[in-house]
C-alpha positions as CSV (number, residue, x, y, z in Angstrom):
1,X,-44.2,-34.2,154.6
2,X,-46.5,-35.5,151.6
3,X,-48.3,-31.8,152.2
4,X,-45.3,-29.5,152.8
5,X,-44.6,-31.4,149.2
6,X,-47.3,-30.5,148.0
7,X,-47.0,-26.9,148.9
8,X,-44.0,-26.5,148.0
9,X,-44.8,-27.9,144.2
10,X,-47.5,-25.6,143.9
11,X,-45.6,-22.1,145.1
12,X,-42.7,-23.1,142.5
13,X,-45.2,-23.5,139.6
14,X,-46.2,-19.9,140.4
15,X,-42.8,-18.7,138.7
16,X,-43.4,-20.4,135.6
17,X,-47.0,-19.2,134.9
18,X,-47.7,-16.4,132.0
19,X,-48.5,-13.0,132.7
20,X,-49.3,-9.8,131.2
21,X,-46.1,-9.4,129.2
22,X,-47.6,-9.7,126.1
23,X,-50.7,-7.9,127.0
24,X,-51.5,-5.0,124.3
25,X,-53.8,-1.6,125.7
26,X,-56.7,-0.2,124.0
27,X,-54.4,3.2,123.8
28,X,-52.1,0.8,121.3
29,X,-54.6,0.3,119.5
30,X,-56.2,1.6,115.8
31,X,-59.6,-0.3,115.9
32,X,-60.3,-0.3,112.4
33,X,-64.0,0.1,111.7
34,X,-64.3,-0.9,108.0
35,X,-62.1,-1.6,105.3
36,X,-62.0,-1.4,101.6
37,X,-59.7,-3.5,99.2
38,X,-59.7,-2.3,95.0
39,X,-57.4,-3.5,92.3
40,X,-54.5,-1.3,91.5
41,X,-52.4,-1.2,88.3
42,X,-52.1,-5.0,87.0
43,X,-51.4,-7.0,89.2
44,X,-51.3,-5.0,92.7
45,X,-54.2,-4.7,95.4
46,X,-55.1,-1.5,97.4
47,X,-56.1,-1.7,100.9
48,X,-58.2,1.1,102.7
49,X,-58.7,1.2,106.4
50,X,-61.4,3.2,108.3
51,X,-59.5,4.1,111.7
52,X,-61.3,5.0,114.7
53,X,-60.0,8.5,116.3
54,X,-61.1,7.4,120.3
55,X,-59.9,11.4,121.2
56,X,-62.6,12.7,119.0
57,X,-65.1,11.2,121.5
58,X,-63.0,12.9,124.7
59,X,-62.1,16.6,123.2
60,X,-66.2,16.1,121.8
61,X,-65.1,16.4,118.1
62,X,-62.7,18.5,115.6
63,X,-60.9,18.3,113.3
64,X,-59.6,14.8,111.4
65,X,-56.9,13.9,109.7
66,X,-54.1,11.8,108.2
67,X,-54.6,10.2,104.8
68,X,-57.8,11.4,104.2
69,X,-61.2,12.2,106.1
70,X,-64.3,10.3,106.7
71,X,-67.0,10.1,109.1
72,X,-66.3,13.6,110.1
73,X,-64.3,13.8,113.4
74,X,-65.0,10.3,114.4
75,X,-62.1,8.7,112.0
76,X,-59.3,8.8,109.2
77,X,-58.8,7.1,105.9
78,X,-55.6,5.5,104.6
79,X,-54.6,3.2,102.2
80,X,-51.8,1.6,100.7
81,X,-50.8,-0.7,97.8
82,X,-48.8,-3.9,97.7
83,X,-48.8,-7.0,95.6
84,X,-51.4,-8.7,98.1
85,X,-53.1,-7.9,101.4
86,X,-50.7,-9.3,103.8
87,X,-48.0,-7.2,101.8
88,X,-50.8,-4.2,101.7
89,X,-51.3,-4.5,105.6
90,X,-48.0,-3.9,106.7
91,X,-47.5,-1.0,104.6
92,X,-50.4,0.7,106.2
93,X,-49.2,-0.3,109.3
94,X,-45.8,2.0,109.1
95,X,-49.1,5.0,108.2
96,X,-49.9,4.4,111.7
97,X,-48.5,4.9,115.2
98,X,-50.8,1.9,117.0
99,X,-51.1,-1.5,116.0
100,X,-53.7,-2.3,113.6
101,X,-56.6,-4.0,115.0
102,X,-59.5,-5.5,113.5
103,X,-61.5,-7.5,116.4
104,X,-64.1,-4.5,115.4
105,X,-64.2,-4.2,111.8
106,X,-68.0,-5.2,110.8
107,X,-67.5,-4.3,106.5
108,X,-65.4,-5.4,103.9
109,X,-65.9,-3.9,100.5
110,X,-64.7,-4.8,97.4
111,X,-64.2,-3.1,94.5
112,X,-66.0,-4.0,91.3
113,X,-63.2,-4.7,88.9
114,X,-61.2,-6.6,91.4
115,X,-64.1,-8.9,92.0
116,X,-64.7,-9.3,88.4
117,X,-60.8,-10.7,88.1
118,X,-61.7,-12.7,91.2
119,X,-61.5,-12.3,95.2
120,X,-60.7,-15.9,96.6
121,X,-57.6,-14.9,97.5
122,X,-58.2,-12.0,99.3
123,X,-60.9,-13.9,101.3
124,X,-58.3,-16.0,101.7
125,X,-56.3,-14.0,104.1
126,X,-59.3,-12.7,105.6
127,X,-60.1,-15.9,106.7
128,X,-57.1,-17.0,108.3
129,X,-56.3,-13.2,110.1
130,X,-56.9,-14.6,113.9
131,X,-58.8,-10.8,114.2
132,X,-60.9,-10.7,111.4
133,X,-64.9,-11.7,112.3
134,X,-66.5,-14.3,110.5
135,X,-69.5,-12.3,111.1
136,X,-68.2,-9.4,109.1
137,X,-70.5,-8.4,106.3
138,X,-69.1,-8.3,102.8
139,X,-69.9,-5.8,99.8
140,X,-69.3,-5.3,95.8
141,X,-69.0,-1.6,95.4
142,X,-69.4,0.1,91.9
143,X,-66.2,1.9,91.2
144,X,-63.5,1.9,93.3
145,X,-64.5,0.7,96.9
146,X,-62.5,3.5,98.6
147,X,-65.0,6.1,98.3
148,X,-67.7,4.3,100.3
149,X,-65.6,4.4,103.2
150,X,-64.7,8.1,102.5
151,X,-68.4,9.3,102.4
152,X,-69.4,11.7,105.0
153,X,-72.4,9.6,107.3
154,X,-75.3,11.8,108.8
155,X,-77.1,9.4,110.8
156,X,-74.6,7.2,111.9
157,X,-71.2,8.2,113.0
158,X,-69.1,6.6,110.4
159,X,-69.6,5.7,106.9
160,X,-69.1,1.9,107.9
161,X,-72.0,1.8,110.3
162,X,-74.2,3.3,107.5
163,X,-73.2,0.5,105.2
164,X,-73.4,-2.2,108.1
165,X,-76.8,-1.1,108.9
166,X,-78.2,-1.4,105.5
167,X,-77.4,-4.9,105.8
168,X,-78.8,-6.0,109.1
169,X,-82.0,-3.8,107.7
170,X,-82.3,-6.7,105.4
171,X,-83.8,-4.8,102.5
172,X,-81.8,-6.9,100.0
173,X,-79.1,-9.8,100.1
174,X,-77.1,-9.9,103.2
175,X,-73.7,-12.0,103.3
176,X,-71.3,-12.3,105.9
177,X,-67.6,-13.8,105.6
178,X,-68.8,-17.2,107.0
179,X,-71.7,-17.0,104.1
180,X,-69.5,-16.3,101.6
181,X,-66.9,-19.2,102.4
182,X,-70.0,-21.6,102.5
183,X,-71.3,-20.7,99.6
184,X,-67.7,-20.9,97.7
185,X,-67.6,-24.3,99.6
186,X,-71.2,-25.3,98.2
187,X,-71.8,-27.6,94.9
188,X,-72.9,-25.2,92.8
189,X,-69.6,-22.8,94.0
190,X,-72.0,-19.6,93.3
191,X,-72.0,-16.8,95.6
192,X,-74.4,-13.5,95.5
193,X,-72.7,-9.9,97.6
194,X,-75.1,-7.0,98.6
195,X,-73.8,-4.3,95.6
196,X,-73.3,-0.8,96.7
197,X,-74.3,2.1,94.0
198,X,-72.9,5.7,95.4
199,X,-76.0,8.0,95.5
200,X,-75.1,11.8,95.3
201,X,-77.3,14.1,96.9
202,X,-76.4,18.0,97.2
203,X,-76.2,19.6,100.4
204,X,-75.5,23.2,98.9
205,X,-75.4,24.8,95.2
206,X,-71.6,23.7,95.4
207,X,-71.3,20.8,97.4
208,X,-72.6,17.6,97.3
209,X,-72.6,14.2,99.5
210,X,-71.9,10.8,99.0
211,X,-74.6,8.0,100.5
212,X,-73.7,4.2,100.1
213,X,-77.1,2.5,98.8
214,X,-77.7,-0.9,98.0
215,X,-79.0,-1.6,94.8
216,X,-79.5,-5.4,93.7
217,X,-76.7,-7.7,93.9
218,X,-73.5,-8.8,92.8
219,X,-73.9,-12.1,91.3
220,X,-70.4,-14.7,91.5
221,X,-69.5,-18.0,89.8
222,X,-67.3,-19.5,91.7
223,X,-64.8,-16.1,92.7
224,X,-65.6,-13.9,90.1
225,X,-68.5,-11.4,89.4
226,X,-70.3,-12.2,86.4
227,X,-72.9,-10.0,86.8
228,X,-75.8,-8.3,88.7
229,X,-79.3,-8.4,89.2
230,X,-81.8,-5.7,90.4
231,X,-83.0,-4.7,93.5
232,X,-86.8,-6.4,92.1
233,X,-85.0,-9.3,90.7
234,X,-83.3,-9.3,94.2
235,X,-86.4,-9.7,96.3
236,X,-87.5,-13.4,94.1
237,X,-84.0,-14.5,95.4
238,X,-84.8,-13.9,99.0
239,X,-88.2,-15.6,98.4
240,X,-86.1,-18.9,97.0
241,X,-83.2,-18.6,99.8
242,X,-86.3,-18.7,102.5
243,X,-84.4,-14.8,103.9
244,X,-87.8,-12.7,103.9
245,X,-87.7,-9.7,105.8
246,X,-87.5,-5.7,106.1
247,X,-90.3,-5.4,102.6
248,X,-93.8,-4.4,101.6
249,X,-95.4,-6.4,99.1
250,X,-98.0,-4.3,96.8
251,X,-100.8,-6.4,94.9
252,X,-103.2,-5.0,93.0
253,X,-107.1,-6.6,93.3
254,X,-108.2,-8.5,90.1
255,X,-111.0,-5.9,89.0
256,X,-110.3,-3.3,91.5
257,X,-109.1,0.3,91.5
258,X,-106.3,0.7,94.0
259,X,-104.3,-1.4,95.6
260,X,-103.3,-3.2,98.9
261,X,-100.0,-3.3,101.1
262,X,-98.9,-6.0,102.7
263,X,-95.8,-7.1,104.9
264,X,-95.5,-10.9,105.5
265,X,-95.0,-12.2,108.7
266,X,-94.0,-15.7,108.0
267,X,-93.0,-17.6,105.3
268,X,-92.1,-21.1,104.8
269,X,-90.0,-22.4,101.7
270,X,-90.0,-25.7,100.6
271,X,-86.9,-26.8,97.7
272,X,-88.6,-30.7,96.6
273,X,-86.4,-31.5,93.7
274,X,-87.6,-34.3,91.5
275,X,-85.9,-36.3,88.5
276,X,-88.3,-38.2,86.1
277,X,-87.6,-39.8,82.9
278,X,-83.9,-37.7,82.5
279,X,-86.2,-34.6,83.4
280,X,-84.6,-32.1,86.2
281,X,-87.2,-30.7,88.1
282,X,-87.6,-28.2,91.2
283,X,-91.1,-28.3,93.3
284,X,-91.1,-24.8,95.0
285,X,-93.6,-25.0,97.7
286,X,-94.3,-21.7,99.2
287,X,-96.5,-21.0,102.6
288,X,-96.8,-17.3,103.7
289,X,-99.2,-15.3,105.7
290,X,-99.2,-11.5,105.6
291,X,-100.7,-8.9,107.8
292,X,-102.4,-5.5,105.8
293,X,-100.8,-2.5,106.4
294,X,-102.5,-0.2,103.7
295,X,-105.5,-0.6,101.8
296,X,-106.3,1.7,99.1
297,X,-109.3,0.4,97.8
298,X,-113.2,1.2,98.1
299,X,-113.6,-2.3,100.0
300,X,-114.0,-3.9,103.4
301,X,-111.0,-6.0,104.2
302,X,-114.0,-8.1,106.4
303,X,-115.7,-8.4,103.2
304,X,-115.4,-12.3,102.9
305,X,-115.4,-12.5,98.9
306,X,-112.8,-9.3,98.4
307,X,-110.3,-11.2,101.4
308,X,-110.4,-14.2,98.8
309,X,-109.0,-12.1,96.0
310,X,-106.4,-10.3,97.8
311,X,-104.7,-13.4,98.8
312,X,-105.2,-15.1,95.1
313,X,-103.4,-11.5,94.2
314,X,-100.7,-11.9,97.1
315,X,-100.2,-15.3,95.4
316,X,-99.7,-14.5,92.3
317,X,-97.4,-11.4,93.0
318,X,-95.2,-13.9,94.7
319,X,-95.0,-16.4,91.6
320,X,-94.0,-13.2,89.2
321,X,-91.1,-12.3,92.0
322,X,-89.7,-15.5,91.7
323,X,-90.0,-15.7,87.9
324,X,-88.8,-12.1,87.6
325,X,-85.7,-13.6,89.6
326,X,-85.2,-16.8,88.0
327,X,-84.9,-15.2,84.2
328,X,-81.6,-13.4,85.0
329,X,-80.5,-16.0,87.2
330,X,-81.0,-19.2,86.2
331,X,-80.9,-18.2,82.0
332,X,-79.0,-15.5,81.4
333,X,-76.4,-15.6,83.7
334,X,-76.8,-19.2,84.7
335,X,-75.5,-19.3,87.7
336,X,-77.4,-21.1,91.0
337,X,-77.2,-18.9,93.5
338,X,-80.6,-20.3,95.0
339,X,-79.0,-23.7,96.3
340,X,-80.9,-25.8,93.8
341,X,-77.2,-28.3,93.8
342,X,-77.7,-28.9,97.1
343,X,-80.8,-30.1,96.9
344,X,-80.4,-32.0,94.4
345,X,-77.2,-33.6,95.7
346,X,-79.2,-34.3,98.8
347,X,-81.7,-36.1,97.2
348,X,-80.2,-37.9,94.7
349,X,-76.1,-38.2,95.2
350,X,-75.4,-40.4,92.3
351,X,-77.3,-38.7,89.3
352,X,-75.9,-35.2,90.8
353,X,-72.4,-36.9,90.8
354,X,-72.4,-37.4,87.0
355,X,-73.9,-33.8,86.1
356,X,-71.3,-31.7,89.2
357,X,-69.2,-30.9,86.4
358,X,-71.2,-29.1,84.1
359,X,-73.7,-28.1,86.5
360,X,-73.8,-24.7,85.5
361,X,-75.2,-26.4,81.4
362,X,-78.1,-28.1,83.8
363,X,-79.0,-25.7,85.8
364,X,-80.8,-23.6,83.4
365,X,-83.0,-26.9,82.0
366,X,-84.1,-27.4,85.7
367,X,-87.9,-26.9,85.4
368,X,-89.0,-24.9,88.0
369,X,-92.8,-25.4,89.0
370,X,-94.2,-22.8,91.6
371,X,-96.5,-24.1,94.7
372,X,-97.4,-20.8,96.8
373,X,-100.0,-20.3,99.4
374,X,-100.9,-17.6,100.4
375,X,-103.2,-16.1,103.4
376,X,-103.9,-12.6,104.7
377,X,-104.3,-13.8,109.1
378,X,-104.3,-10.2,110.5
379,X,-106.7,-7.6,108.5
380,X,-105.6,-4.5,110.4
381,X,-107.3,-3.0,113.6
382,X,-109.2,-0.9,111.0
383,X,-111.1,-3.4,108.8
384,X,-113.0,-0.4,106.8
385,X,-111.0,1.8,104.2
386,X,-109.6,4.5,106.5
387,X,-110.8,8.1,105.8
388,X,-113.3,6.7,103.7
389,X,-116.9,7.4,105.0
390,X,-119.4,4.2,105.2
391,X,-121.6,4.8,102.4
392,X,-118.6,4.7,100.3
393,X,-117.7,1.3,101.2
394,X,-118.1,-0.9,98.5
395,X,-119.1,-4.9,98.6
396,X,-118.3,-7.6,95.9
């Protein structure tokens, strides 16, 4: 009886399991691909969707359409206004015949005036949509943000996959959404983007394109842009946050004519922060090795002597990135975007406690004392100058 029971009780819960009743099919579907979101008038926001067209891909292209063409065939454009995203979002939605869906949306860009008046409440919503990816990469875009999704892509097949691939190339800052909402959360509440410059280039005497580039970044005290820096003054940055990667670093030999390429292949980065008699300092110990991928020079890269002053000339191209970086950062703008506050509040909680406030009037006192070692560990499979016969070969 105890297993008929038991039978019995298990066949009945059958009827009130879930099933697939509020299942929704990829043919219900607009996977949106990237999206851009711009100020509009006063006080509304626009929000631009790049929509995936899954029949371009059957029929093997044609002809796109509806509110606006990017990408080619491979997806539309469309956009609508409201007085805030969630209001935006819906209107879009009645601009489309499937349900909006953004499980596959990689790029968010922003444009530049509405992240000069501030973007926490857009990230905001973007955070707390149950789709949205926390991996997504974020952008400032110079000028309206719309175009970059509108730009016609030749390598990849839509404009968002050129953008998103500039950021995994990691040529300059990369941020995703979880970045941005930790740095927001940080002590210092500074925040740096990857900022997008639209780069013309003409395809015929009467038409041009449009091809996203990154150029330096958009700098943020707590939610607002104050500012950018250069794509040099972008590279110290990445030295400070410990993020090298994806650049070739040219030094030129004390007393030498040409010069020598090298990419590193490791890098340690050390923040030691010290406070001494009121004093605020920061210890920046560096520790790279780099591998030669050029040399332009009349000497052997085996030459003992000439290996020595390459790497004092790797050093000190290092220490004049990271003060070419720190003089926008930490004294003009004045904003600590390198995670100096954390450090500090790691270190020493209290004394950080009584500064939090006005952190942004210490920050640019901190003294900032370099400590970079530097070594060349891989010369190169060609240790002679290639092209260059032997008896030109020089020695120190």
């Amino acid at each position: 009886m105890k297993r008929l029971f038991l039978l019995l009780t298990v066949c009945g819960s059958i009827f009130f399991l879930s099933g697939c009743w509020d299942r929704v099919e990829i043919n219900d579907l607009a996977i949106v691909t990237g999206a851009a979101i711009d100020k509009k008038g006063d006080n509304d926001v626009e929000l631009t969707i790049q929509v995936f067209l899954p029949n371009a891909i059957s029929s093997g292209g044609g002809q796109s359409g509806g509110g606006g063409s990017s990408g080619g065939a491979l997806t539309i454009v469309t956009s609508e206004k409201g007085i805030n995203l969630a209001d935006a979002l819906s209107k879009v939605q009645g601009n489309l015949p499937r349900k909006v869906f953004w499980g596959q949306c990689k790029v968010f860009i922003f444009g530049e005036r509405l992240a000069k008046e501030g973007i926490q409440k857009q990230v905001d919503f973007l955070l707390r949509h149950p789709q949205t990816r926390e991996r997504a990469y974020l952008f400032v875009g110079k000028g309206k943000a719309r175009q970059y999704l509108e730009s016609t892509p030749k390598l990849e097949r839509t404009s968002s996959e050129v953008i998103r691939e500039l950021a995994k190339a990691r040529i300059g800052m990369d941020a995703t959404m979880k970045d941005m909402d930790e740095m927001l959360m940080g002590k210092a509440q500074a925040a740096a983007l990857p900022y997008l410059l639209p780069k013309t280039y003409k395809q015929k005497p009467k038409e041009s394109i449009l091809v996203p580039r990154i150029f330096g970044t958009a700098i943020f005290r707590k939610d607002r842009m104050v500012g950018t820096i250069t794509e040099r003054e972008t590279r110290g940055v990445i030295w400070l946050k410990n993020e090298i990667k994806g650049y070739t670093v040219n030094v030129n030999p004390k007393n030498t004519a040409g010069d020598v390429s090298l990419d590193p292949v490791s890098a340690r980065i050390r923040l030691i922060p010290e406070i001494q008699t009121g004093e605020w300092k920061m210890k920046v110990q560096v520790k790279t090795e780099g591998t030669v991928v050029q040399n332009r020079t009349n000497f052997s890269i085996s030459d003992p002597q000439f290996l020595r002053i390459v790497e004092k000339a790797y050093q000190e191209s290092i220490k004049k990135r990271i003060h070419l970086a720190l003089q926008p950062v930490q004294h003009k703008l004045k904003v600590d975007i390198v995670g100096f506050a954390d450090e500090f509040y790691r270190k020493y909680p209290k004394q950080f406690k009584r500064v939090e406030n006005r952190w942004d009037e210490v920050f640019p006192n901190v003294r900032v004392i370099l400590d970079v070692e530097a070594h060349i560990r891989r010369q190169g499979s060609i240790i002679e100058p290639g092209g260059l016969p032997e008896d030109k070969v020089k020695e120190k």
